[in-house]
ROVOKOL-757884 format. One record per residue (C-alpha): residue in one letter; x, y, z; residue number from 1. Coordinates in Angstrom, 2 decimals. Layout:
BEGIN
aa X Y Z i
A X Y Z NUM $
...
// end
This chain:
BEGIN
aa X Y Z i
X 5.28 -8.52 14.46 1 $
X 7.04 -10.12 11.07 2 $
X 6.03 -8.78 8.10 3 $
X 4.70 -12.29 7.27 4 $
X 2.55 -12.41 9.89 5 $
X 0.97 -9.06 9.19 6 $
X 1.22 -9.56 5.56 7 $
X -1.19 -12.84 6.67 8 $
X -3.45 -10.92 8.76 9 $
X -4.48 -8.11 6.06 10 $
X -4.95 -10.72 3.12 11 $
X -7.07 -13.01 4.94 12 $
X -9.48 -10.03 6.19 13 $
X -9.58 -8.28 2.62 14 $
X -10.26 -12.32 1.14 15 $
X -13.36 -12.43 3.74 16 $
X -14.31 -9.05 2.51 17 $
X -14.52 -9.88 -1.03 18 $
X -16.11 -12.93 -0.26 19 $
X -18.79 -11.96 1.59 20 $
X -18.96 -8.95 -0.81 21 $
X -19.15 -11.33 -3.97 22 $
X -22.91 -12.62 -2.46 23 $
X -23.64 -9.25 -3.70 24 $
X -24.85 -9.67 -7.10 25 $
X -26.95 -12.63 -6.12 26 $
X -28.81 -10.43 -3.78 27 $
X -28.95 -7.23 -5.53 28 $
X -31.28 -6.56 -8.55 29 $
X -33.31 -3.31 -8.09 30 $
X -31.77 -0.02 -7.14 31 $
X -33.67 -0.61 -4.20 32 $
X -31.60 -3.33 -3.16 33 $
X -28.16 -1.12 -4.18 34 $
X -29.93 1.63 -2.07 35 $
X -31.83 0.56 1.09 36 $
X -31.20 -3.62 1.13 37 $
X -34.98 -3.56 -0.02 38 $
X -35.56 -2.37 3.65 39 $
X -35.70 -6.12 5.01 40 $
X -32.45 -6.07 7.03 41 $
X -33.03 -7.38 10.97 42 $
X -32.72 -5.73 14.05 43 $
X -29.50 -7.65 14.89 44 $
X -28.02 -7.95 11.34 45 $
X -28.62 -4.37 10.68 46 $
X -26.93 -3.29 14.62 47 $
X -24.17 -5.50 13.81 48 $
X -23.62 -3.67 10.43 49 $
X -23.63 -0.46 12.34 50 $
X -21.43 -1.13 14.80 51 $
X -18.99 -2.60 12.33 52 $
X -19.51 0.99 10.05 53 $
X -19.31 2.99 12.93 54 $
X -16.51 1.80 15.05 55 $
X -13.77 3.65 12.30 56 $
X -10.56 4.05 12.69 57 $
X -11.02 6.74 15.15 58 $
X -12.58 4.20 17.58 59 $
X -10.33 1.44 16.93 60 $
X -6.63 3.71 16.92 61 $
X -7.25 6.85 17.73 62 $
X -9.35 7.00 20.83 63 $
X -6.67 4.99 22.63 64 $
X -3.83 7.00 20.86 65 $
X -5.60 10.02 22.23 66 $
X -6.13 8.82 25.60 67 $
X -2.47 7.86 25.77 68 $
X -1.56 11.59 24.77 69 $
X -4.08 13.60 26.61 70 $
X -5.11 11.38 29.35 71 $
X -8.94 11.33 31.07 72 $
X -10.23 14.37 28.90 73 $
X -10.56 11.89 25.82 74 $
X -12.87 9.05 27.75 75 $
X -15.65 11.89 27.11 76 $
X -15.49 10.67 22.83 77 $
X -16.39 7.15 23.45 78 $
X -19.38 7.84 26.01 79 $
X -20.23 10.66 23.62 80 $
X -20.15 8.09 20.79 81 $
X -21.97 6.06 22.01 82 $
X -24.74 8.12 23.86 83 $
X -25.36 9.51 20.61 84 $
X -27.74 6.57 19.48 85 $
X -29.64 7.36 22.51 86 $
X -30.62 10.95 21.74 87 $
X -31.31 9.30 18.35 88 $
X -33.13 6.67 19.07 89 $
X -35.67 8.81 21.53 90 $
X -35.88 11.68 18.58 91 $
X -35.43 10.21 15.07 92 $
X -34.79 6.47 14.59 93 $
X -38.62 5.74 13.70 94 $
X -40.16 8.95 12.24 95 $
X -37.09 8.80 10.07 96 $
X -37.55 5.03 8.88 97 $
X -41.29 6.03 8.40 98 $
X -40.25 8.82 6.04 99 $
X -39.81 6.12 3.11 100 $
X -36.13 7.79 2.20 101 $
X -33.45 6.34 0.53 102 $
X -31.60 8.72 1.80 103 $
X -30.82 12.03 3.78 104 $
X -31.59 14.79 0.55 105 $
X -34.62 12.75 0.26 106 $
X -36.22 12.99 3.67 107 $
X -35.22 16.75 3.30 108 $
X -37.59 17.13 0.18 109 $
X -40.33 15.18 1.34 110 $
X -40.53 17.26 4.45 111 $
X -39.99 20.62 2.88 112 $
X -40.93 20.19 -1.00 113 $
X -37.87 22.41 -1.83 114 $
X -35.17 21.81 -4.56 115 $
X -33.06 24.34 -2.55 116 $
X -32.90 22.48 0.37 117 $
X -32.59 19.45 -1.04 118 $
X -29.26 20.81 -2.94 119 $
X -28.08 21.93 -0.16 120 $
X -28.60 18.69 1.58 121 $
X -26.38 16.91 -0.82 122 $
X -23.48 19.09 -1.06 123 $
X -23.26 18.80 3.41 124 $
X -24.02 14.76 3.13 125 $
X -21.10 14.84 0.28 126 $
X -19.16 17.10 2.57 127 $
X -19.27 15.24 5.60 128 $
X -18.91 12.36 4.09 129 $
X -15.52 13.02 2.32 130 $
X -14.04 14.58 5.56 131 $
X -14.86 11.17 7.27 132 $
X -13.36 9.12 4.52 133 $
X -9.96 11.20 4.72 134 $
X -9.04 9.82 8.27 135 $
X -10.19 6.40 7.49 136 $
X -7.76 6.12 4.70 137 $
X -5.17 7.67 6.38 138 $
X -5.36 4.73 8.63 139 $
X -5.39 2.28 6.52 140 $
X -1.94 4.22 5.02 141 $
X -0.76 3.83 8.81 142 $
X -1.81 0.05 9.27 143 $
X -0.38 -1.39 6.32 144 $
X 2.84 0.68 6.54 145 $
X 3.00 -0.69 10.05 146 $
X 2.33 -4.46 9.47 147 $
X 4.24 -4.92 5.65 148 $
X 6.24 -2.36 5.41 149 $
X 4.48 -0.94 2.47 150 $
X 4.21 2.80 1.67 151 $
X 1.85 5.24 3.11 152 $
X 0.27 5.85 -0.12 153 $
X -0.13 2.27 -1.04 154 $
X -2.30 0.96 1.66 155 $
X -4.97 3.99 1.06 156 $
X -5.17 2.60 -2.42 157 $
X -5.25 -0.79 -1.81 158 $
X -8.56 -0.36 0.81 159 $
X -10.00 2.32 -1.88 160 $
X -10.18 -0.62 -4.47 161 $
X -11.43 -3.28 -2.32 162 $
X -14.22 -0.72 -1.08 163 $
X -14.56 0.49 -4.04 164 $
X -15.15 -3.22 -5.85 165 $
X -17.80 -4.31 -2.99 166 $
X -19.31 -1.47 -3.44 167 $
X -19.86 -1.92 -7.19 168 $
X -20.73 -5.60 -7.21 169 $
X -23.70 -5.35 -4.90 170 $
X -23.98 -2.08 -3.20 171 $
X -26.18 -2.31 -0.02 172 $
X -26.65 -5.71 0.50 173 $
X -23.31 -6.49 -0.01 174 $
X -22.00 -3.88 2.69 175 $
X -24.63 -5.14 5.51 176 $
X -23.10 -8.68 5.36 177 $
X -19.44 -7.24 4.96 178 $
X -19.76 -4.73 8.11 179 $
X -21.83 -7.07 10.44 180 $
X -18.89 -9.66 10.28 181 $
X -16.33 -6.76 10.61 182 $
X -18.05 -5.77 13.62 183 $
X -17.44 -9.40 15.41 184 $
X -14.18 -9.47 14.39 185 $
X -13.32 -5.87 15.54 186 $
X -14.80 -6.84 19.31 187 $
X -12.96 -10.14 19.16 188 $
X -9.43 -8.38 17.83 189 $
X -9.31 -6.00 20.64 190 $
X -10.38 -8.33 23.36 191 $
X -8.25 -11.69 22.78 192 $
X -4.78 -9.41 23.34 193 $
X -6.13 -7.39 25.78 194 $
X -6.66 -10.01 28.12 195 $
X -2.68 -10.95 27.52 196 $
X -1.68 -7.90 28.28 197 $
X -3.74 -7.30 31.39 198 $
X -2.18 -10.60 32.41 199 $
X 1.31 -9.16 31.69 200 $
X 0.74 -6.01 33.24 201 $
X -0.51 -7.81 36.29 202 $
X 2.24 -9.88 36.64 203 $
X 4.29 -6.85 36.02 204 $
X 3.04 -4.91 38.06 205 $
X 4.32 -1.21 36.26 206 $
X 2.59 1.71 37.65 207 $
X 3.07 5.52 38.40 208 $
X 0.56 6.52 35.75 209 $
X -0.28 9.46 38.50 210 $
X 2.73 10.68 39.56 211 $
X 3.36 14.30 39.56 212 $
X 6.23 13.69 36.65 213 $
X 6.47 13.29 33.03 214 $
X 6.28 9.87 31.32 215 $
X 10.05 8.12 31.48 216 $
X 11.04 4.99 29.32 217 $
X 11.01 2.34 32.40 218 $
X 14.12 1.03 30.33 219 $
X 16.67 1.52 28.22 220 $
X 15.00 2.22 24.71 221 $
X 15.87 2.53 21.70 222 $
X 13.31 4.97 19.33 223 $
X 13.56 4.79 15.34 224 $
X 12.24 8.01 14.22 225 $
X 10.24 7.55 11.20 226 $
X 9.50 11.02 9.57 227 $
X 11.07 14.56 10.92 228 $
X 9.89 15.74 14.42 229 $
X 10.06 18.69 16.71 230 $
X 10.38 17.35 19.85 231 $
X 10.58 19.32 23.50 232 $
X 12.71 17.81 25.72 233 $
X 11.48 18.79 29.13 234 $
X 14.80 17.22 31.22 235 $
X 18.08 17.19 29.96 236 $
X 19.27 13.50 29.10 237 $
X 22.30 11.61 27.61 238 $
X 21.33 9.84 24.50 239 $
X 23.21 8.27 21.77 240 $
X 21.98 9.05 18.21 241 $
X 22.43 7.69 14.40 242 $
X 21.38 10.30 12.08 243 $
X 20.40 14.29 12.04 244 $
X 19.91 15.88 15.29 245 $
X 19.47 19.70 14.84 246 $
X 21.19 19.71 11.12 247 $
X 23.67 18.05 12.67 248 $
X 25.09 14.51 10.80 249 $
X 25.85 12.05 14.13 250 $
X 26.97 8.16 13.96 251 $
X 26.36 6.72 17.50 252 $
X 27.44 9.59 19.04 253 $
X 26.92 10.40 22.78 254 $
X 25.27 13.53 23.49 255 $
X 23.12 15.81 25.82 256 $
X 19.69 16.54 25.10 257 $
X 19.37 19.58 26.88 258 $
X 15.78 20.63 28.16 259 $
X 13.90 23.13 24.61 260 $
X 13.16 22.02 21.15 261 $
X 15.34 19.87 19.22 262 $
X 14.68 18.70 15.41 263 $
X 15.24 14.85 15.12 264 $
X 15.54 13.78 10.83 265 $
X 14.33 10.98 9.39 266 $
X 14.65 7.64 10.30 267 $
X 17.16 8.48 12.68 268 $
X 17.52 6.49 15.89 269 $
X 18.08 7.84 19.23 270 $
X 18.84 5.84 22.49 271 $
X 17.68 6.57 25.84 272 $
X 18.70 5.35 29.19 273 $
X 16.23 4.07 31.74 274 $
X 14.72 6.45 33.88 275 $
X 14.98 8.82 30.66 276 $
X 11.80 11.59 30.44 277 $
X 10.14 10.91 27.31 278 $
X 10.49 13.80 24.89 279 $
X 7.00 15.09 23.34 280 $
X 6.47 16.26 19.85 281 $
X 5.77 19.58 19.67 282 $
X 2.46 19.61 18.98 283 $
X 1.56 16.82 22.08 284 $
X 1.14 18.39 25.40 285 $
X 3.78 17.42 27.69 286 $
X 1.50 16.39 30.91 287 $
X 2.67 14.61 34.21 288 $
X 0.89 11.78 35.74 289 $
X -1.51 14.00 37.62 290 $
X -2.10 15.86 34.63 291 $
X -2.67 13.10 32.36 292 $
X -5.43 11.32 34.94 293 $
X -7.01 14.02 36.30 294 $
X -10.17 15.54 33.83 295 $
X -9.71 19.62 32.93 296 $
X -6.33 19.63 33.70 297 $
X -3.32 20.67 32.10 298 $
X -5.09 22.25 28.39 299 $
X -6.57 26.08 27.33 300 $
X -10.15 26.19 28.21 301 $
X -10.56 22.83 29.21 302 $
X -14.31 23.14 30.49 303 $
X -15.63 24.73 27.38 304 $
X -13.69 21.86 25.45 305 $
X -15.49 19.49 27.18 306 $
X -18.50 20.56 26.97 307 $
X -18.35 21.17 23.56 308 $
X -16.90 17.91 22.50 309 $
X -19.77 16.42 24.74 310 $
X -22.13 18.32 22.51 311 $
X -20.68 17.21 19.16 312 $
X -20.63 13.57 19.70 313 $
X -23.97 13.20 21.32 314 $
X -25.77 15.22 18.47 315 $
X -23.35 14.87 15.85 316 $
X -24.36 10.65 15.62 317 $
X -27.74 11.60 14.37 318 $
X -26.07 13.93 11.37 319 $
X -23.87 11.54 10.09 320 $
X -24.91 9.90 6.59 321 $
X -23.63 6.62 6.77 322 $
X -25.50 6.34 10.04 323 $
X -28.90 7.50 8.84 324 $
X -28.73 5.58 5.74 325 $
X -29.42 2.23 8.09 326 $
X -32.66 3.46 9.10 327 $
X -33.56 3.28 5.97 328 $
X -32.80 -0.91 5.19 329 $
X -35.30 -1.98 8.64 330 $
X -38.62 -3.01 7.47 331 $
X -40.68 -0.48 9.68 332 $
X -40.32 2.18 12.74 333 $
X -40.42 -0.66 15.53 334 $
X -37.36 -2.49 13.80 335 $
X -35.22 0.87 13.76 336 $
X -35.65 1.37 17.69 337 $
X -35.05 -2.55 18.16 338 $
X -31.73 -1.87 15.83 339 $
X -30.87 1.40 17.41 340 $
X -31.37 0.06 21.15 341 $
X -29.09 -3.27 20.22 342 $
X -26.64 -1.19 18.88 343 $
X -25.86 0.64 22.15 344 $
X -25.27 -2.44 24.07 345 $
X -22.69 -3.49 20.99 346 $
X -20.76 -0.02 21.35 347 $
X -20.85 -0.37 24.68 348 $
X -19.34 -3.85 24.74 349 $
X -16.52 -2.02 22.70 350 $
X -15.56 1.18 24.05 351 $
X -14.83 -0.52 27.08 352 $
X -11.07 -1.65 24.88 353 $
X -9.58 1.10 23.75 354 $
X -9.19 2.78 26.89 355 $
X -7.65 0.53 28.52 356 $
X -4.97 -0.11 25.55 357 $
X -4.16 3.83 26.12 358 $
X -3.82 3.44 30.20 359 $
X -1.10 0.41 28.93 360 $
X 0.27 2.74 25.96 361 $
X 1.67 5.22 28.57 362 $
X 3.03 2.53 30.58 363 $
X 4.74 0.06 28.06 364 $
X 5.03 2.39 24.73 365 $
X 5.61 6.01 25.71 366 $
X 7.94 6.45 22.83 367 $
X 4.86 7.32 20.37 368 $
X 4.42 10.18 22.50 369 $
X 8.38 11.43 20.96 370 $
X 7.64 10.15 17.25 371 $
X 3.75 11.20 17.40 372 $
X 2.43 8.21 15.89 373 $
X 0.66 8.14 18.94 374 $
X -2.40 6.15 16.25 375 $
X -0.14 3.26 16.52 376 $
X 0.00 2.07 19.75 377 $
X -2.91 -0.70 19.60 378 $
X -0.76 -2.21 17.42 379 $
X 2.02 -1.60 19.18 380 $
X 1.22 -3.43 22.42 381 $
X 1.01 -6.92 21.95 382 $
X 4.35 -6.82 20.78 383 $
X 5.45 -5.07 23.49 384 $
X 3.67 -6.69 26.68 385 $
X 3.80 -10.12 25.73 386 $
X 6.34 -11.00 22.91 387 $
X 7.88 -13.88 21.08 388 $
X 4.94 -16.01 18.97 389 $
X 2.31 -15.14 20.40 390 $
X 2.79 -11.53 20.63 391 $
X 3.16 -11.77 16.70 392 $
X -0.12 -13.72 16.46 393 $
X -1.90 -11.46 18.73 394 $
X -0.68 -8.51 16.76 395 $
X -1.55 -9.89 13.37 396 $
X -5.30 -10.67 15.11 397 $
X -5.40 -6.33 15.75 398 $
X -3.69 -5.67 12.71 399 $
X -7.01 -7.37 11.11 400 $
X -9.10 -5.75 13.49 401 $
X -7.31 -2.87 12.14 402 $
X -8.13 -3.63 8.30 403 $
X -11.77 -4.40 8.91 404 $
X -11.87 -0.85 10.74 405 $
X -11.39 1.18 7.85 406 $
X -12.72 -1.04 5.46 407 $
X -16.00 -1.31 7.22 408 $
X -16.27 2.32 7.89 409 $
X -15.01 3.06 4.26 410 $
X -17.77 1.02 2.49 411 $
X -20.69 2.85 4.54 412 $
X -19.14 6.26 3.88 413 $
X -18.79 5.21 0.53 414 $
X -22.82 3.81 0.06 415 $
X -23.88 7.05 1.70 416 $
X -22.28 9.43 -0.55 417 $
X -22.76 7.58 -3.50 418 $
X -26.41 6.95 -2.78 419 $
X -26.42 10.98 -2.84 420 $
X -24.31 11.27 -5.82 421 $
X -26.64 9.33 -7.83 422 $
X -30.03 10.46 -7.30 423 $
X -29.02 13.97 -6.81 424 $
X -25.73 14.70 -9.26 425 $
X -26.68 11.56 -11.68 426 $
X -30.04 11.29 -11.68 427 $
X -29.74 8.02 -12.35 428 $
X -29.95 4.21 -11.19 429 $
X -28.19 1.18 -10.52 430 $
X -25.15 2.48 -13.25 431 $
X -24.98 6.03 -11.77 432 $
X -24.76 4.82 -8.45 433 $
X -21.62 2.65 -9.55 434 $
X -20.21 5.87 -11.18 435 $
X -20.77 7.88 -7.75 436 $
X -18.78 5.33 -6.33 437 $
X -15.81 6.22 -7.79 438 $
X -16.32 9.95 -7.30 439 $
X -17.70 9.04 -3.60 440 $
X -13.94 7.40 -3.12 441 $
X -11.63 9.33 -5.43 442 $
X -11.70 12.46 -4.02 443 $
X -11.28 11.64 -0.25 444 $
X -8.06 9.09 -1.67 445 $
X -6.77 12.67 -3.03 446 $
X -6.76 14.29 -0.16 447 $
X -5.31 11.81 2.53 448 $
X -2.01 11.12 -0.02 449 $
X -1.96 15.18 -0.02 450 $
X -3.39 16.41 3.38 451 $
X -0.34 16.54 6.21 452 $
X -0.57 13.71 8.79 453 $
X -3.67 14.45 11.41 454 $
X -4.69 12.37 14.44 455 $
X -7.69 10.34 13.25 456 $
X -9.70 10.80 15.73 457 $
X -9.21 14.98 15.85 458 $
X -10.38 14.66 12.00 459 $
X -13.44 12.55 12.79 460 $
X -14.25 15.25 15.43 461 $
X -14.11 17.42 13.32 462 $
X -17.20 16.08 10.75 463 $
X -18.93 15.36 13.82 464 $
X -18.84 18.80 14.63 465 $
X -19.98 19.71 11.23 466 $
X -22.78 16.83 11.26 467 $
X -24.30 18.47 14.49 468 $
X -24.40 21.95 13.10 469 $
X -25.96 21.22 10.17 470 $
X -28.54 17.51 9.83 471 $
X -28.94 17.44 13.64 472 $
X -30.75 20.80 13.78 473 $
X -32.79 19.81 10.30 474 $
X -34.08 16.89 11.75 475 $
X -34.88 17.57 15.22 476 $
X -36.84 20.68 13.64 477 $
X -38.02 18.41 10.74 478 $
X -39.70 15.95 12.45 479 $
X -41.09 17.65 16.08 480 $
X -41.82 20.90 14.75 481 $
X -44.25 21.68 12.15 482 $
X -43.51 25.50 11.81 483 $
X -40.08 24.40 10.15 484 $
X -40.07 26.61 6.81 485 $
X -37.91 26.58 3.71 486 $
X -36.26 29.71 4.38 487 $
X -35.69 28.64 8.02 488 $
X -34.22 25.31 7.30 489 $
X -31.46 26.77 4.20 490 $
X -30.49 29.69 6.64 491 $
X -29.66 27.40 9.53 492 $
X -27.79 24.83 7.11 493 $
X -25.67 27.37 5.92 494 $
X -25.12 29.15 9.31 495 $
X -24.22 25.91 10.55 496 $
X -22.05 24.55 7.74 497 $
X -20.11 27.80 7.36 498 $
X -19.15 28.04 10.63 499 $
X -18.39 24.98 11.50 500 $
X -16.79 24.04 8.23 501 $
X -15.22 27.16 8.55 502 $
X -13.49 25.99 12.04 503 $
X -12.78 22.83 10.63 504 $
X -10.99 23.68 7.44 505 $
X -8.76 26.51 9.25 506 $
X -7.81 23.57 12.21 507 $
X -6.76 21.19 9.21 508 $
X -5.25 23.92 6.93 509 $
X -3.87 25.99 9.23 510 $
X -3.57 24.31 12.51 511 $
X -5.15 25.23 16.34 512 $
X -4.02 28.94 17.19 513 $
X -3.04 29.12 21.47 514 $
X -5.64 31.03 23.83 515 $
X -9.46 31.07 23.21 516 $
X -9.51 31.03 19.58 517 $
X -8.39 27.82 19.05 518 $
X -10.57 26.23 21.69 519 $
X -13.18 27.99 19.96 520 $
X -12.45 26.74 16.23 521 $
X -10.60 23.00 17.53 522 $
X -14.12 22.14 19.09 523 $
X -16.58 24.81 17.59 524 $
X -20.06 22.32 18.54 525 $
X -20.75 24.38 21.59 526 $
X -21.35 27.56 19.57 527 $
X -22.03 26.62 16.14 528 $
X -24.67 23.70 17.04 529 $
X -26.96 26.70 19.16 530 $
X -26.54 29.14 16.19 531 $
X -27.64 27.01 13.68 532 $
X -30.89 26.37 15.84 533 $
X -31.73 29.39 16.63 534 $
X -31.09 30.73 13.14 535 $
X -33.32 28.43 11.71 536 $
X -35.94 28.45 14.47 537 $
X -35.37 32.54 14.15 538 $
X -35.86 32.64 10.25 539 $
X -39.20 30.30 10.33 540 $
X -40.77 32.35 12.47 541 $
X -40.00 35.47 10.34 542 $
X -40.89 33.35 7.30 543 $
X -44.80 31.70 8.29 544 $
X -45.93 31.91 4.47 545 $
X -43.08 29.47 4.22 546 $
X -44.40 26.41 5.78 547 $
X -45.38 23.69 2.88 548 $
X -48.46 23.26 1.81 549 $
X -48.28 19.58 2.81 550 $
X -46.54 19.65 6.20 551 $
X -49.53 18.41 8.37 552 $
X -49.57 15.64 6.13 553 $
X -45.72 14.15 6.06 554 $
X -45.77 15.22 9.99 555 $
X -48.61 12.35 10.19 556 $
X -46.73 10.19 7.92 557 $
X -43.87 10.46 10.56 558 $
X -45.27 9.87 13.54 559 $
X -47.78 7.40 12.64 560 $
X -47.22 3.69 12.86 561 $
X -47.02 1.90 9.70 562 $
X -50.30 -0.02 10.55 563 $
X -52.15 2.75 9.50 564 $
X -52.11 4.09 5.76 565 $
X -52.23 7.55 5.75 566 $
X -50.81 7.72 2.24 567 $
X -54.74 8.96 1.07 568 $
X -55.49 11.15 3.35 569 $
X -57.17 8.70 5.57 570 $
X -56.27 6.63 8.78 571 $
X -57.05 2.78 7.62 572 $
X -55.13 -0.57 8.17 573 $
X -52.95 -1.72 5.76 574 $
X -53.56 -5.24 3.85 575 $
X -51.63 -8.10 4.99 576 $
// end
């Protein structure tokens, strides 16, 4: 793709966002509006607006990046993703909307009457929420560098602001319009050049995905390494390289890569011949065919990891903020299960994509596997498979699919944390939730320009993991169990949030140690999710006295249709 042409593609998607963000102040008044939308957002609107929030970056890049690394393991994220509204739409989607929240800290303290919990509420929500951001700005860092040319650090900053100024100008309102349309453009970025390519690749006709061999360039190819890698080299090959190559200065020299580690500098450029096995950064397993297409294959632990990943993504949907905070903008319990019930045939629609673009990636663009900007290869493909004019215009149509990824995702994270900001930090209204804003977006902007380079969709599986050990116990208990006390619920939300925070900050600090421990702490739902319930089933039932005064009556509140008021103490039909 010309710069141009991706310069093009990101303008005219950030213009649309502004626009549509600008009907903002027209439409928002009240903090209710900045909070909830006024809670009269429709079944389909409000499902479009979550799909568009929650496809991130991860779904859009990463899941097929993954899949092109690590092979069948990773189709277990999208189906986990997307089962996810299922468990929530059997266990929480109504009660919750009935809980008249604005937002997560708020349901908390309705249900338990505790200032504790409700603190402790905030500072996960906040939390989660700026772990989620991280990745998404990373991306856009990734996406702009790849389409313009423009540094790392400058396309994080340029999606902070334009989140940041939709935000601002109409909060709510202006995000559900925003993400709805992001959503339609997302689906129709990925699937215009994907039927191209599957045309190419038919015509084509490239296979040997399950050969018992490692990946080989299927010709001669040329790689341009961008930032320093340690690469294994698992066949020797003769390549000609321009630049360092083990401290070494070269100029289009001929040389052996001999099978070990070798340290590649930056932006040096190596050749390979066809036929050529594709070296692996170090920290990419280097699977065969077999490996790669085969499930629990070829990894440490590989059942456990499964399961456990399985685990996080199907209860960590129902923990994340800037999920639950669209509960709150339908106008009653029957609206949420309508939105939550459209929105799994609009995911569905979706994941189908970006597996398929990683099946191609390890066909057509197995060089990401040597630079590890493995993230890259949806927009790598068009390029690749079909070329010339139209494989610029197809790539500028996913490099905007790209944009409204992480701007769509961005803007919910951002309304969620902000929301908690300022009722809970600010105590305030419509002005301190434009002040949390800034907070909600600053610090998460810090730590992607500082934080070393991640795969996006290992850091979003991360706060999943977090969002499942923490909100999913709180409001499975919350809402189906009436013995739920104070001490029970701040004992599991710490148990939870320690140890799987504690797993997550030593995988992105530290990185994965080999054996059992680092299965353990890279995918730490399958232990930490149990704990936390039992601890805070455990602790309630050592704490009776604990149980609010008024649980019998919010557990009515939540499992009552609206039709009835029980906001007196007595069952009666509402007026109108």
């Amino acid at each position: 793709m010309t710069a141009p042409s991706g310069i093009a593609a990101v303008s005219l998607v950030l213009v649309a966002t502004l626009l549509l963000g600008a009907l903002g102040p027209r439409l928002s008044r009240t903090t209710c509006d900045f909070y909830v939308a006024s809670r009269t957002v429709s079944p389909l609107r409000n499902a479009s607006a979550i799909g568009g929030e929650y496809l991130s970056a991860a779904s859009f890049l990463g899941i097929a990046g993954l899949i092109l690394a690590h092979g069948a393991d990773m189709l277990w994220l999208p189906v986990g993703w997307t089962g996810g509204y299922l468990v929530l739409l059997v266990l929480i989607a109504a009660p919750l909307r009935r809980s008249g929240a604005y937002t997560l800290p708020d349901f908390a303290e309705a249900r338990l009457g505790s200032a504790a919990v409700r603190r402790t509420t905030t500072a996960l929500v906040v939390l989660i929420g700026w772990l989620y951001l991280m990745p998404q700005l990373q991306s856009a860092g990734l996406v702009l560098r790849t389409a313009t040319g423009t540094p790392v650090w400058a396309g994080a900053a340029l999606v902070t602001v334009v989140v940041a100024v939709n935000v601002l100008i109409g909060g709510m309102r202006s995000i559900t319009l925003v993400q709805a349309f992001q959503y339609w453009l997302k689906l129709t970025a990925l699937a215009v050049p994907l039927v191209f390519m599957l045309l190419a690749w038919r015509f084509d006709g490239a296979s040997g995905l399950t050969r018992d061999a490692p990946p080989v360039f299927p010709e001669r190819t040329t790689v341009r390494v961008g930032a320093e890698v340690a690469v294994r080299v698992q066949r020797p090959a003769e390549v000609t390289v321009t630049g360092r190559l083990d401290g070494a200065d070269l100029r289009a020299r001929p040389v052996t890569l001999t099978a070990g580690t070798h340290r590649i500098g930056k932006d040096a450029v190596v050749t390979f011949p066809a036929g050529a096995a594709v070296p692996h950064v170090a920290d990419l397993p280097a699977r065969t065919g077999r490996e790669w297409a085969l499930p629990l294959s070829g990894r440490d632990n590989p059942l456990y990891g499964t399961y456990s990943l399985i685990l996080a993504t199907f209860l960590g949907t129902m923990g994340l903020p800037h999920v639950l905070v669209r509960f709150y903008t339908n106008p009653d319990g029957r609206a949420a299960r309508r939105t939550t019930a459209i929105v799994l045939s609009l995911l569905g629609a979706f994941y189908l994509m970006p597996a398929l673009y990683g099946v191609l990636g390890r066909m057509y663009a197995p060089e990401l596997l040597m630079t590890g900007r493995t993230d890259a290869v949806v927009l790598t493909l068009p390029g690749r498979l079909v070329g010339g004019a139209a494989g610029d215009l197809l790539t500028a149509l996913v490099t905007g699919g790209a944009v409204a990824a992480f701007l769509s995702t961005s803007s919910g994270l951002a309304v969620s944390v902000a929301g908690v900001i300022g009722q809970d930090v600010l105590r305030g209204g419509v002005r301190s939730f434009r002040l949390a804003t800034v907070l909600a977006l600053a610090v998460p902007l810090a730590l992607a320009l500082a934080a070393r380079e991640l795969a996006v969709a290992d850091v979003v599986g991360l706060a999943f993991a977090v969002a499942a050990s923490t909100f999913c116990p709180l409001l499975v208990l919350g809402i189906w169990w009436r013995r739920l006390t104070v001490a029970g619920a701040l004992a599991g939300l710490l148990t939870g949030g320690t140890t799987a925070g504690g797993a997550v900050s030593w995988t992105i600090v530290g990185g994965t140690p080999d054996g059992t421990a680092g299965a353990l702490l890279a995918q730490p739902a399958a232990w930490s999710v149990p704990l936390a319930f039992a601890v805070m089933a455990g602790v309630s039932l050592l704490t009776p006295r604990g149980v609010p005064a008024g649980t019998a009556r919010i557990m009515v509140r939540l499992h009552v249709p609206e039709s009835l008021d029980v906001d007196r103490g007595t069952w009666r039909p509402k007026e109108g």
